[in-house]
Structures are given as C-alpha cells and as structure tokens.
VOTOR-698894 format. One record per residue: residue in one letter; y, z, x negated of N, C-alpha, C in turn. Coordinates in steps of 0.2 Angstrom, whole numbers, padded with zeros to 4 digits, always signed. Layout:
// residues N
AYZXYZXYZX ...
END
This chain:
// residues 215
X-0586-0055-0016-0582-0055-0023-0576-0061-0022 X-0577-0067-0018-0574-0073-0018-0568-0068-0013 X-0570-0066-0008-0567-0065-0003-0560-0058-0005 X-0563-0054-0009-0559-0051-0013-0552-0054-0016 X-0555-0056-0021-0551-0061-0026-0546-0062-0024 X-0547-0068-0018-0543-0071-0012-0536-0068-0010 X-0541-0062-0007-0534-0056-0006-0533-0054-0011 X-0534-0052-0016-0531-0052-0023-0524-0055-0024 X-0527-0062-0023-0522-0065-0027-0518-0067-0021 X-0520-0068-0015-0515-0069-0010-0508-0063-0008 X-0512-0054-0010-0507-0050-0009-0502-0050-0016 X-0506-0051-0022-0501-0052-0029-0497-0060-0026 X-0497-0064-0021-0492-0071-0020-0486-0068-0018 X-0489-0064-0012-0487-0059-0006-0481-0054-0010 X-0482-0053-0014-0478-0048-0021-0473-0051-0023 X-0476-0058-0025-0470-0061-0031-0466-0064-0027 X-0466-0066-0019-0464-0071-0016-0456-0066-0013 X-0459-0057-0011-0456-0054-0010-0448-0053-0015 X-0452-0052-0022-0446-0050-0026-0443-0055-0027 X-0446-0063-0030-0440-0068-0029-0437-0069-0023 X-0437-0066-0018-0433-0066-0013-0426-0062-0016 X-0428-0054-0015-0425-0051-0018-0419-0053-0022 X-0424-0054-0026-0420-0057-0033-0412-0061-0031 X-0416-0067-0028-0411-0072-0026-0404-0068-0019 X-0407-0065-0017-0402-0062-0013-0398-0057-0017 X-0401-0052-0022-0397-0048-0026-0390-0054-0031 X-0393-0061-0031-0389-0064-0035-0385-0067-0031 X-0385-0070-0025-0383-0072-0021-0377-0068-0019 X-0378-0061-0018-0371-0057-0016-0367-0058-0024 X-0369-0055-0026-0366-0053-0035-0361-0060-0036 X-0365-0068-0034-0362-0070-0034-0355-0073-0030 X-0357-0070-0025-0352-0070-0017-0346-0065-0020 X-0347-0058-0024-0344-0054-0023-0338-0057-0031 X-0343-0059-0034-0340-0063-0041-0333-0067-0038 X-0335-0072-0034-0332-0076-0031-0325-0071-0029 X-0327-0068-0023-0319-0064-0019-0317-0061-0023 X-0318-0061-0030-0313-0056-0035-0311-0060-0038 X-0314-0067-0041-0308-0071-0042-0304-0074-0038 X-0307-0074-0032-0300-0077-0026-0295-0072-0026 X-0297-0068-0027-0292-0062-0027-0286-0061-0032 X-0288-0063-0039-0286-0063-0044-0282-0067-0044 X-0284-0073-0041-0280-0081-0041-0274-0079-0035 X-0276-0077-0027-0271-0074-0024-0266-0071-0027 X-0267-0065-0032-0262-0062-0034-0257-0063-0039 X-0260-0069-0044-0259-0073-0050-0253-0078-0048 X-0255-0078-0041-0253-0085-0037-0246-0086-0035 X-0245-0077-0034-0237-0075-0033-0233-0075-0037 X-0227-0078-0039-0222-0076-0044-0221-0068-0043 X-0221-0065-0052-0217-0060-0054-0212-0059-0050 X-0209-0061-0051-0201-0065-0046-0198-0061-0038 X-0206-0064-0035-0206-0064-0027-0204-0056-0026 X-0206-0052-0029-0203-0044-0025-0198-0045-0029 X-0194-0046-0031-0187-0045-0032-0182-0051-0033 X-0185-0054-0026-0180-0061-0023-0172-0056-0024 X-0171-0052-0019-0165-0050-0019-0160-0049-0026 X-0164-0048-0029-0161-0046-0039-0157-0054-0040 X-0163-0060-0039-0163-0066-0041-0155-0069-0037 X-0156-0066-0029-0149-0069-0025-0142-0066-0027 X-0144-0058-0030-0137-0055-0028-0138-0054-0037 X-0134-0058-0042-0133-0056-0049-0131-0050-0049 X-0133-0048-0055-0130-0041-0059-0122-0039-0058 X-0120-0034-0056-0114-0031-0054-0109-0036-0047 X-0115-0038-0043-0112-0043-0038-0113-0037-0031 X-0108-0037-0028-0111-0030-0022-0111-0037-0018 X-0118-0034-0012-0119-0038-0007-0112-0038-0001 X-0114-0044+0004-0107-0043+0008-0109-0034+0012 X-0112-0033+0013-0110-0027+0018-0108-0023+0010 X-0110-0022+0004-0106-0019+0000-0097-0020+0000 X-0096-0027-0001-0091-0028-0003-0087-0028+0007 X-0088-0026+0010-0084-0025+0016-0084-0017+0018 X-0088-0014+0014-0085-0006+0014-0079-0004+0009 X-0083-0009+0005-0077-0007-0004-0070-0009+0002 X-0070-0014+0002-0064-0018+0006-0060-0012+0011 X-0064-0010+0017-0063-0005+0020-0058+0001+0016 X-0062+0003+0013-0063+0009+0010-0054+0009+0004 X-0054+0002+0002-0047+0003-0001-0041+0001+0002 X-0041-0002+0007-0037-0002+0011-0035+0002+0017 X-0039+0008+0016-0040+0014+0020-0034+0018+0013 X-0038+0018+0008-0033+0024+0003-0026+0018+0001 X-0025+0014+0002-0018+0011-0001-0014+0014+0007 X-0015+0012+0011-0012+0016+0019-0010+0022+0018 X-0016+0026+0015-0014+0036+0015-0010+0039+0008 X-0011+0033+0002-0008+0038-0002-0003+0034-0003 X+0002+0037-0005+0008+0034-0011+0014+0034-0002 X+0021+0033-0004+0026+0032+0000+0025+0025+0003 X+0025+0020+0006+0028+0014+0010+0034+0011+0009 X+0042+0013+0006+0046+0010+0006+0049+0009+0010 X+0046+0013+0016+0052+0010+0023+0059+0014+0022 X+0058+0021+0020+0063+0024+0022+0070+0024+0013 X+0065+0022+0010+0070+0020+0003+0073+0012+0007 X+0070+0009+0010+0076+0003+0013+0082+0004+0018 X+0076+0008+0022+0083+0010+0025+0088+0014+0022 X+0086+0019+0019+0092+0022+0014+0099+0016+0012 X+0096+0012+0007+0098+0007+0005+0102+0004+0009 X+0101+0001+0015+0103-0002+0020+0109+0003+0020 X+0107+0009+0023+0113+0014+0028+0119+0016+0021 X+0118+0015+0015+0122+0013+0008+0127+0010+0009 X+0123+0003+0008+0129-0002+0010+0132-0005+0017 X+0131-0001+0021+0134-0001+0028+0139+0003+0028 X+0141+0011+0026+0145+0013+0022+0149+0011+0017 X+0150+0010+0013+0151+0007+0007+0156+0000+0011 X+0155-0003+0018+0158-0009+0019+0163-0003+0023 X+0162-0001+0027+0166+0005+0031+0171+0006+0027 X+0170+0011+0024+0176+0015+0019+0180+0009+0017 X+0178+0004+0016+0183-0002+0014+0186-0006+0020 X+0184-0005+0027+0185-0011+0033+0189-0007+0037 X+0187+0002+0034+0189+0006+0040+0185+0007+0046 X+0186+0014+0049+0179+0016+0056+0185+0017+0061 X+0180+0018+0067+0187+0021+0072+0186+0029+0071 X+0183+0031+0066+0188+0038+0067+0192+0039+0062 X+0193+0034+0057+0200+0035+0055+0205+0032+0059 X+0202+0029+0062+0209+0024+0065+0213+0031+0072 X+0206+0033+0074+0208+0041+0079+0214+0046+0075 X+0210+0048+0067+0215+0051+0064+0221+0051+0062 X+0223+0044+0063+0228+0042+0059+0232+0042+0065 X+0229+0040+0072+0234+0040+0078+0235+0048+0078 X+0232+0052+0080+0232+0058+0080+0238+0062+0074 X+0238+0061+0069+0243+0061+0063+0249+0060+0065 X+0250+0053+0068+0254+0050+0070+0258+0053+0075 X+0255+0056+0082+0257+0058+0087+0261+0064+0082 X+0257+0069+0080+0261+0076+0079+0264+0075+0074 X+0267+0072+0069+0273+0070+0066+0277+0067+0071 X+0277+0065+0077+0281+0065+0083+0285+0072+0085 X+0280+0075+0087+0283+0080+0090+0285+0085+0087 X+0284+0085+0078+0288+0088+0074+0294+0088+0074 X+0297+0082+0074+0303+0081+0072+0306+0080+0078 X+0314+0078+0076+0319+0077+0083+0324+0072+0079 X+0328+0069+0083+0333+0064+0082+0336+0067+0078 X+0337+0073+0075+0344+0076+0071+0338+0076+0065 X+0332+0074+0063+0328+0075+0057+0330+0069+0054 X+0330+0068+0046+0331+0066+0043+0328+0061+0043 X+0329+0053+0036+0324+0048+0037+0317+0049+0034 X+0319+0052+0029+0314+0053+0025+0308+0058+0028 X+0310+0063+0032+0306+0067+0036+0302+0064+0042 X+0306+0059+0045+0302+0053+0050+0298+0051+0046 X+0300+0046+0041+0294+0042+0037+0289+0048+0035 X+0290+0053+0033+0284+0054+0031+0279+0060+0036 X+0283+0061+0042+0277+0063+0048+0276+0058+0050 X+0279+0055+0053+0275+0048+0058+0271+0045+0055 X+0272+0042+0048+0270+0039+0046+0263+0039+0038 X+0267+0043+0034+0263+0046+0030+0257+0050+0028 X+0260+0054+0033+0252+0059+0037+0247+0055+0040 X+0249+0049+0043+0243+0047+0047+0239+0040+0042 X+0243+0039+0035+0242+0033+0032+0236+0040+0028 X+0237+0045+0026+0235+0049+0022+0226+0051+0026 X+0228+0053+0032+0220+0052+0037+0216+0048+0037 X+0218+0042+0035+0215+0035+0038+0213+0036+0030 X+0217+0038+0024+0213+0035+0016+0208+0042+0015 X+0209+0048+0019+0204+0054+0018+0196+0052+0022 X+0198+0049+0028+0191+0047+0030+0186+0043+0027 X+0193+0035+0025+0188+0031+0021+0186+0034+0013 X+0189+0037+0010+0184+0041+0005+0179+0047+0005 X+0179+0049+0013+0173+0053+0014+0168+0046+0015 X+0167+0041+0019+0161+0038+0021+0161+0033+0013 X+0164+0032+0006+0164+0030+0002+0157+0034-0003 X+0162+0042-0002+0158+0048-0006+0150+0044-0003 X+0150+0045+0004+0143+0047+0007+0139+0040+0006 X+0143+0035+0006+0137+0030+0003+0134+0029-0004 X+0140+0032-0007+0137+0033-0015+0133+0037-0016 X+0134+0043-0012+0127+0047-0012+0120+0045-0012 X+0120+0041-0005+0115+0038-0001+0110+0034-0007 X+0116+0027-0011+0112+0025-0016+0109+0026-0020 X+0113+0033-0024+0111+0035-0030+0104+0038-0027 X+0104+0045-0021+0098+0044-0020+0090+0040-0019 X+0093+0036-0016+0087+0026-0018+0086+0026-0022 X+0091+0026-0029+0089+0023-0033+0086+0028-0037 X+0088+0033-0036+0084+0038-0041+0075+0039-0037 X+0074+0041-0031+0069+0042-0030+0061+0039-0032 X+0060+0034-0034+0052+0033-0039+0053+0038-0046 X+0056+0040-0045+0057+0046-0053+0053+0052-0049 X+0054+0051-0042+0050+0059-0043+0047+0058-0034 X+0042+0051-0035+0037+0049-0031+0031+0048-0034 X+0025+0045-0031+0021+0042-0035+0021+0037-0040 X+0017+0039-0045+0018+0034-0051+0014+0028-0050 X+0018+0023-0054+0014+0015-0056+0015+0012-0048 X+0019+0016-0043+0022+0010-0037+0027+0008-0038 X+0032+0004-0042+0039+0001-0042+0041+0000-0036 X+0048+0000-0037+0052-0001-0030+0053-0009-0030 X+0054-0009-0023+0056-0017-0022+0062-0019-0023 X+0061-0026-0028+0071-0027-0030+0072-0030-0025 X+0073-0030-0018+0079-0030-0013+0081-0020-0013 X+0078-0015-0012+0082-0010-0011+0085-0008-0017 X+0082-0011-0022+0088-0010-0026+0093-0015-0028 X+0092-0020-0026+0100-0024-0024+0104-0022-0021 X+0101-0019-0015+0106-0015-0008+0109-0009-0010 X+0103-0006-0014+0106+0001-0015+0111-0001-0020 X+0112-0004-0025+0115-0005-0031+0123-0009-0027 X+0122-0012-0022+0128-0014-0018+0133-0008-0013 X+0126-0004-0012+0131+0003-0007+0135+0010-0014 X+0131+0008-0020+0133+0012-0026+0140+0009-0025 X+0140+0002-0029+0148-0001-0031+0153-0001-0024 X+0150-0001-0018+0155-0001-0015+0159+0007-0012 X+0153+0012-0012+0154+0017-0013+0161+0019-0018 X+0160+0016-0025+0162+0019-0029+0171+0015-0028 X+0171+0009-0025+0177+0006-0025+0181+0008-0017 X+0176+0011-0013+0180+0013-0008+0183+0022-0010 X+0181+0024-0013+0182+0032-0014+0188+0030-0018 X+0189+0026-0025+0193+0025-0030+0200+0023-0024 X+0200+0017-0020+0206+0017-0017+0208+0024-0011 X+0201+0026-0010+0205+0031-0006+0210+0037-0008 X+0207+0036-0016+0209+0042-0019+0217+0038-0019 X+0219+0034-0023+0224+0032-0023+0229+0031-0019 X+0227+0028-0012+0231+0031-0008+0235+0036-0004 X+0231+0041-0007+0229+0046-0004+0235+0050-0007 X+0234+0048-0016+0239+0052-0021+0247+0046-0018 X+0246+0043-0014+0252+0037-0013+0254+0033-0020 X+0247+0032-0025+0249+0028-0031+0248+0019-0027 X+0244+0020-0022+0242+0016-0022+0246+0013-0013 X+0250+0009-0013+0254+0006-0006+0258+0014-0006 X+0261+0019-0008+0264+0023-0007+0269+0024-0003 X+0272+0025+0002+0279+0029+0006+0286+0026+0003 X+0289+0020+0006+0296+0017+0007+0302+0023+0001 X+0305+0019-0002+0308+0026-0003+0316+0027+0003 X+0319+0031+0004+0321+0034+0008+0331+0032+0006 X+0331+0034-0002+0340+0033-0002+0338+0034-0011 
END
C-alpha cells in the first residue's frame, strides 16, 4: 500500500512538474513573441511620417528638380530657335535702304557711265555748224539728265527697300517686335530714298540746276 501511494504521489509530482514546465515555456514564448511586436511597433513608430517622402520635403510644391528644369531650359530654347523670323534679314533689308538712299544722293558709277556715254553721243550728233543751244543741250544736258535718271532709280529702290522693313511684322509672327535699330535704319533709307527721288525728279524736269540759257 505504502509503496503504491508513493508512486502515486510521485507520478502525480511527475504530472505537475511536466505541466508547470509547459506552462512556463508556453508563457515564455507568448512573452518573447509580445516583446518582437512591440519592437516592431516601436521600429516602425520610430520613422518619421516624413521619411518616404524626403523628396516632397527637398523639392517644394511647383519647384522642378534640376534635371526637370534643364529639359524645360533645353526644350525652350530649342522652340525660340525654330519658331518665329530672327531679324537678320529685316537688318539687312534696312542696311541695303540706306546704302541706297546715300547712293542716289552721292551718285554711283553707273551714272557717272551714263552721263559719259550721253555725253559722247551728243558729240557725234552735232558738227561745228550746230548751233549753241543744240551743243549745250547734247553734250551736256542729255548726260546731266542720265546721271538724275539713275540717281532716282536707286532713290525709288531704297524707298522700296524700307517701306518693305518697316512694314514686315504686320505680316510675320505676332508679339515679336522689331528691333529699333532696323527701324532707325529703315526709317533713314525711307527719308533718303524720298529726298533722292524728289531731287532727281527735279533735275531731271530741269527745275532744278536747269540748262544755261543760250540768247
């Protein structure tokens, strides 16, 4: 009976010893596992909001980053190159205005050609029995009248020239204004145009330095 008992009570020790074991190890993990959740939490707690979106934080709202702002850059300096006129050839226009425009007033050599040439064949028109009035005005009135025909044609043609210039942004791209040098220049090939033409014409009628009179 004693010997019984014994084992009895020694396999019921053998029982409880087992489960408090248990027990402590089932609390043991639970505890463990408790723990790595809140390291976890704390880990994740421990990042700013912020942290994924450093980039938002560096580059404010409507700010392009630099590789943004060196395409933009590219990209409009690429279209100011291709669209609209440049103004090279409205200056030369201008220029080639009042270079004319000095001509017709200074004289070219091809009037100076003309007027010799004038000159010559009012020679060979006339003879010593020709009158004076008939000399002066072959030799010399024919060839004055060549020399005021040419300088009112390069007069005509720089007035053209300007008007040209200056009208041209009326019927080019819009919101590029011209540069006021070509329109100083062109506005200088206009008025000279217009003052070379006016004396040639005068000349030309003999209103102006007219032909000796003769008797």
């Amino acid at each position: 009976m004693g010997t019984k008992t014994v084992d009895e009570t020694g396999v019921k020790t053998d029982e409880r010893k087992t489960d408090e074991a248990t027990e402590a190890a089932a609390s043991t993990e639970a505890a463990e596992a408790t723990e790595a959740s809140e390291a976890a939490e704390k880990a994740g707690t421990d990042t700013p909001d912020g942290t994924d979106t450093s980039d938002d934080i560096d580059t404010p709202d409507g700010t392009d980053t630099p590789e943004d702002a060196d395409v933009t850059g590219k990209t409009d300096g690429t279209d100011g190159t291709e669209a609209g006129p440049t103004g090279v050839g409205q200056g030369a226009g201008a220029v080639v205005s009042a270079g004319l425009g000095i001509v017709s007033l200074t004289g070219s050599w091809v009037g100076t050609v003309a007027s010799a040439r004038e000159s010559l064949m009012g020679q060979l028109q006339t003879s010593s029995s020709s009158d004076v009035g008939t000399l002066i005005e072959k030799g010399y009135g024919n060839a004055w009248q060549a020399t005021a025909m040419w300088g009112g044609i390069f007069a005509l043609v720089a007035l053209i020239v300007g008007v040209v210039v200056l009208a041209r942004p009326a019927f080019g791209a819009p919101g590029r204004p011209q540069a006021p040098w070509i329109k100083s220049v062109s506005w200088a090939g206009v008025a000279l145009g217009v003052i070379g033409l006016l004396l040639a014409v005068l000349k030309y009628t003999d209103v102006l330095l007219g032909l000796p009179a003769t008797g």
